[in-house]
N, C-alpha and C positions, 0 to 999 in steps of 0.2 A: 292587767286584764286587757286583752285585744276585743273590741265589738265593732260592731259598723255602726259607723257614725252618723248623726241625725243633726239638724238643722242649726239644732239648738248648740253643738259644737263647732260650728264655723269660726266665732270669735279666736275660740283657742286651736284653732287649726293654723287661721293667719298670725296668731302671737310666735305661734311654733315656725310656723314658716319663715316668718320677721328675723327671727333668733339666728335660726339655723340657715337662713339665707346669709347672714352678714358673717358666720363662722365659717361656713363652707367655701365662699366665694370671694370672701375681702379680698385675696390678692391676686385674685381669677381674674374676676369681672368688674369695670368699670363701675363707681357707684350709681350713676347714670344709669346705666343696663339693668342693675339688681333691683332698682326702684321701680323703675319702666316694667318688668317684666313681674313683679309681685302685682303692682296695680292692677295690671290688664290679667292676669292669669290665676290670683288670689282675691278678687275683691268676692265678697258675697256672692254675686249673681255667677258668678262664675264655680262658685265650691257649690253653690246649692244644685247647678247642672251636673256636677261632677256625683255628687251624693247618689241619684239615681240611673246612673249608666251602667246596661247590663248588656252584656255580662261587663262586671267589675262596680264600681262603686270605693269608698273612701272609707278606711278602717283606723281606727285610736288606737293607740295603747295608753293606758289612766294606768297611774301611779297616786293612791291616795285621794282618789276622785278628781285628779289632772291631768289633762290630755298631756304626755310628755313625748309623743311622736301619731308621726300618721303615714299611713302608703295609701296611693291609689291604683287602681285599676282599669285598664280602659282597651276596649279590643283593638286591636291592630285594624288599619284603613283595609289593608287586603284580606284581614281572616283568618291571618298565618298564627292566629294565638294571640296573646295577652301580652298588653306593655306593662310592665311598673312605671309607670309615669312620673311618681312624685315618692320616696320614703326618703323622711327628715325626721329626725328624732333631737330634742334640746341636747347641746353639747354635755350640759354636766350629768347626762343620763346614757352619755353613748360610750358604748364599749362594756356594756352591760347588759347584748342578747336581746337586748328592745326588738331593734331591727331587724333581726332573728328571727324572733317570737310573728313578729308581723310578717316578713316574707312568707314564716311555716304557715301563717292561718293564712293568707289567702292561697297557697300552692295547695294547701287540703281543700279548700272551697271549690277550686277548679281542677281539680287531678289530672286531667287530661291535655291541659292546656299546652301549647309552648309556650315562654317566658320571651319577652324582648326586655331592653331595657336600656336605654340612651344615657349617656355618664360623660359627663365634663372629665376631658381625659384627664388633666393635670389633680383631679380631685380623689387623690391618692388613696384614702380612706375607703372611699365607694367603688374604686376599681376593685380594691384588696377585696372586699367585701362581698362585686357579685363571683369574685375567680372563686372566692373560699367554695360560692355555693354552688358549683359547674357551670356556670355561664360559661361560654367559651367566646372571644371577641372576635366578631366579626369583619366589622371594616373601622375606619378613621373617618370620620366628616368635619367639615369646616361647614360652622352651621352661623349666618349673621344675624345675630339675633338685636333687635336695634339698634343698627346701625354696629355693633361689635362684630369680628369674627371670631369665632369661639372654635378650639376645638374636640372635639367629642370621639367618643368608641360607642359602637353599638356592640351589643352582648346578645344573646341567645344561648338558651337553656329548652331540651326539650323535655 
């Protein structure tokens, strides 16, 4: 079941995030980095911001009455449409349409929107993932994210 998410799911937003941050990224991202940047961008105060930003906002998908992934939403600086910001689904639940399921409910929520979506290039999975769904890549960044240099594809889907 995909819903939008309420305050009261923060805890299992960040367990999801913990998970799927140290699956995704172990041989990315410095563990230094991975910490730094869940603290400052996942702690509470920071998802309970995230929860009511519209247009977009933070969607679950509950398995059994458990949060077993989340996307967010959040408009672009300039206007140009909608970023997916954040979709992380628990590794022993992915490849199983989660991630799917939650791109389709927020693409229906917004119809009209264009899509962005920032993607750690080397993170093979997520590349394959937004190509599956017409994103098409835009440019290459080299984004330093404390004190790392990382590098990333931006995507677009209109």
């Amino acid at each position: 079941m995909i819903r939008k998410a309420q305050a009261a799911d923060i805890p299992e937003v960040q367990a999801v995030a913990r998970v799927a941050w140290e699956h995704t990224y172990k041989k990315i991202m410095k563990p230094a980095t991975r910490s730094h940047f869940l603290d400052e961008f996942y702690n509470y105060n920071a998802l309970y911001k995230a929860l009511n930003i519209q247009p977009g906002g933070i969607w679950v998908a509950e398995q059994q009455g458990r949060v077993v992934g989340f996307i967010q939403v959040v408009p672009m600086l300039d206007r140009s449409g909608l970023e997916l910001s954040r979709l992380y689904v628990l590794p022993h639940y992915q490849r199983q349409g989660i991630g799917q399921l939650l791109l389709n409910h927020v693409a229906a929520e917004y119809p009209s929107s264009s899509w962005w979506a920032l993607v750690e290039r080397d993170d093979n999975s997520a590349v394959e993932f937004y190509r599956k769904n017409d994103f098409e890549q835009r440019r290459d960044l080299i984004l330093n994210i404390f004190g790392e240099d990382l590098n990333f594809l931006e995507f677009f889907r209109k």
